[in-house]
C-alpha positions as CSV (number, residue, x, y, z in Angstrom):
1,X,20.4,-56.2,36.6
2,X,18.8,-54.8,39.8
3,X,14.9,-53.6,39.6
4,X,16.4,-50.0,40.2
5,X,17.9,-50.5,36.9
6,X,15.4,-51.7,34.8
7,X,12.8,-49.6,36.1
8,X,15.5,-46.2,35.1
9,X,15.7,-48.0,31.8
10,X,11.3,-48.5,31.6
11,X,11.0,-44.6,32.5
12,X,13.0,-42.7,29.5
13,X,11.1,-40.5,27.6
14,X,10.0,-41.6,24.0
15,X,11.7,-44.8,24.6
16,X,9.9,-48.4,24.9
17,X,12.1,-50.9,26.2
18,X,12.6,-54.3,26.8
19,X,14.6,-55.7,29.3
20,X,16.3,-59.3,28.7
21,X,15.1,-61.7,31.4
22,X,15.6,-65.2,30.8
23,X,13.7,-66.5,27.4
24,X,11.5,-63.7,27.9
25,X,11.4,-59.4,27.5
26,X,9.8,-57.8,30.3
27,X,8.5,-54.5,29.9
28,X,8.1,-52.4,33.4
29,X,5.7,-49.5,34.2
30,X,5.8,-47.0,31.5
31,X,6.8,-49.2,28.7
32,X,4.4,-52.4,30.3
33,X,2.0,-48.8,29.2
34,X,3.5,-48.8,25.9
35,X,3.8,-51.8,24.7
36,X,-0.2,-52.0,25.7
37,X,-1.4,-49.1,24.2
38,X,0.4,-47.8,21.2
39,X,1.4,-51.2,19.9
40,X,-1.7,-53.2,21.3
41,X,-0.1,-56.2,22.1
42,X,-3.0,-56.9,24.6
43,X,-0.1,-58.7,27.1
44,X,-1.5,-59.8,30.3
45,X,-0.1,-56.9,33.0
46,X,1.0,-57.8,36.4
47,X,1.4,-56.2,39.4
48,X,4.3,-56.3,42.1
49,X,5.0,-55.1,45.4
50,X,9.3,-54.2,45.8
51,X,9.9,-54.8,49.2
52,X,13.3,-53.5,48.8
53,X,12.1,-50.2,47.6
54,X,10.2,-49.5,50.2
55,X,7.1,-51.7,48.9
56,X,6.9,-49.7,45.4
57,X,4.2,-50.9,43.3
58,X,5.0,-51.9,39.8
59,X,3.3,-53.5,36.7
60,X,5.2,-55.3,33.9
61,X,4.4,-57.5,31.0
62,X,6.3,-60.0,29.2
63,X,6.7,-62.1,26.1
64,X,8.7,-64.7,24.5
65,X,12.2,-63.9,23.5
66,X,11.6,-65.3,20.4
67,X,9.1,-63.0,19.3
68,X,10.7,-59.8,18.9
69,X,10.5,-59.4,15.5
70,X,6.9,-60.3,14.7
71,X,5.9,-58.4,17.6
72,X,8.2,-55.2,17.2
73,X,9.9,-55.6,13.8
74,X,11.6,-52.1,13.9
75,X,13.0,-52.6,17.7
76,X,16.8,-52.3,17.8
77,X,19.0,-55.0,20.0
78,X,20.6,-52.5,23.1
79,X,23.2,-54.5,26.3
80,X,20.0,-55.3,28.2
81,X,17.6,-56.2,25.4
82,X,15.4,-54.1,22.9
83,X,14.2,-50.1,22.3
84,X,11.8,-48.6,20.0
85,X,12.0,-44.8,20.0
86,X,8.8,-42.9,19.4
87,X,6.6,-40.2,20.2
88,X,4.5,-41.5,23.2
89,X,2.1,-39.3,25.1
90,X,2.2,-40.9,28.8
91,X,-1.1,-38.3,29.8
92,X,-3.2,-41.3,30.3
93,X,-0.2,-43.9,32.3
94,X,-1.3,-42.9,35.9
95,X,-5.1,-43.7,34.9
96,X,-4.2,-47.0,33.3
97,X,-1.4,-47.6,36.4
98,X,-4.4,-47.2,39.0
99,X,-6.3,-49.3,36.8
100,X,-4.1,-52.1,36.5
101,X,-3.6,-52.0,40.7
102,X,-7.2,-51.8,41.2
């Protein structure tokens, strides 16, 4: 799956998703946000520069494949990993992006 993809995927309103990437879930910008704040799985956020779309910044997150269930035990399996649906007010993301950049 290409970045465009999975960062289409991250974006969707009320959604928090997982994308599978190897032995681990990665969650990108708005659900990296998410999965901080609402569920406070205190996950170590990175940032990354996509050359390939036109030097982007992103943040993401990650954890163990294996841990889906303890972590998010009402998440529910989707082609390209895990979704909770919810009611998440995004008013703060920008605030927290910056922060995460800075």
């Amino acid at each position: 799956m290409f970045i465009e993809e999975k960062l289409s995927i991250s974006q969707r309103h009320n959604y928090l998703s997982l994308i599978e990437e190897g032995i681990f879930f990665r969650a990108y910008n708005q659900s990296a946000y998410i999965l901080n704040q609402y569920y406070h799985q205190d996950l170590k956020v990175i940032s990354n520069v996509v050359k390939k779309l036109n030097n982007q910044q992103i943040v993401f997150c990650a954890f163990p494949k294996t841990q889906i269930k303890q972590r998010l035990p009402h998440s529910v399996k989707t082609e390209w990993g895990y979704e909770l649906k919810g009611n998440f007010e995004l008013s703060n993301y920008q605030d927290w992006f910056e922060n995460i950049l800075n």
